[in-house]
C-alpha positions as a printed Julia matrix, in Angstrom:
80×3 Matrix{Float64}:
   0.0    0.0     0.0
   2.61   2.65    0.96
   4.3    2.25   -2.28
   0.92   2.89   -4.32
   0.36   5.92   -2.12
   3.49   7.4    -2.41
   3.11   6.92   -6.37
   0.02   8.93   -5.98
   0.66  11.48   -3.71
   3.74  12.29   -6.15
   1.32  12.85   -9.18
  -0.8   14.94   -6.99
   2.32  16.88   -5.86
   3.07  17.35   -9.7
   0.39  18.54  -10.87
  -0.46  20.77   -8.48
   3.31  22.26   -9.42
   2.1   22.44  -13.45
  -1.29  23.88  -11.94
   0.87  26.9   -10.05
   2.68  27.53  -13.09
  -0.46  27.52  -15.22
   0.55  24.72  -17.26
  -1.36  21.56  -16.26
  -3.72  19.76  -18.53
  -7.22  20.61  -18.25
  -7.62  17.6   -16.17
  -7.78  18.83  -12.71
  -8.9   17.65   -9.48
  -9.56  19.24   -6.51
  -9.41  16.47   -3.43
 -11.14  17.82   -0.36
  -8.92  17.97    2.99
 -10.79  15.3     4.59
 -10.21  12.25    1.66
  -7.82   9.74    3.24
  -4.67   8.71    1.19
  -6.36   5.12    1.77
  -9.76   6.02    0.16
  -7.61   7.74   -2.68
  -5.84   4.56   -2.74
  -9.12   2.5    -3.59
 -10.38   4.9    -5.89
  -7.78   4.3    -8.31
  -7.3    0.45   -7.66
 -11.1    0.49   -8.65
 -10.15   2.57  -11.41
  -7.58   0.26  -12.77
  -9.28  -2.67  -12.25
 -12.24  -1.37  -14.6
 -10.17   0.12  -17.0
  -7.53  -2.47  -18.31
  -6.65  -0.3   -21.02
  -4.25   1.65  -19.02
  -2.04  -1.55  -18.17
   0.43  -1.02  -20.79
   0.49   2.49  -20.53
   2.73   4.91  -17.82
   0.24   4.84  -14.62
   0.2    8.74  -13.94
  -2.06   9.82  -15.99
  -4.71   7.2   -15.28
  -4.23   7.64  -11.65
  -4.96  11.19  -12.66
  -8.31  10.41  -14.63
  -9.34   8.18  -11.92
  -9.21  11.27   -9.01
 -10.88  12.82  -11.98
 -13.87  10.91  -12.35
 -14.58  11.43   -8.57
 -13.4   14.98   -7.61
 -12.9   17.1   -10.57
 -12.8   20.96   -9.84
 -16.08  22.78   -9.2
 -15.34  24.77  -12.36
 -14.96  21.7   -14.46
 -18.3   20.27  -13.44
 -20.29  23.27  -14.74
 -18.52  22.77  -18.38
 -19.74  19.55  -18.68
């Protein structure tokens, strides 16, 4: 588990550094404080487990679009 979380908490750190130099995709997510690192954890396990096309592929960007599906930013939301 710790190395999973690790791997995720380093793509959050990352693109919240593209985001603060305005050049992140416009894929982002916006976590609340109180999500654990555990249920962040599950979300993208689920995520990979229901989306075997990402196996072959580098895993940041699908752990991305997984914290995407479930907490995208407020602003995205209304675009949709």
């Amino acid at each position: 588990h710790a190395a999973c979380q690790s791997y995720i908490a380093g793509v959050l750190d990352y693109h919240n550094m593209l985001r603060s130099m305005k050049i992140a995709p416009e894929i982002n997510v916006c976590i609340p404080e109180t999500v654990t690192m555990n249920e962040l954890h599950l979300i993208v396990l689920k995520y990979f487990q229901k989306n075997p096309q990402h196996d072959s592929f580098v895993a940041a960007p699908a752990v991305l679009l997984a914290l995407y599906e479930k907490y995208p930013c407020a602003t995205q939301k209304k675009k949709k």
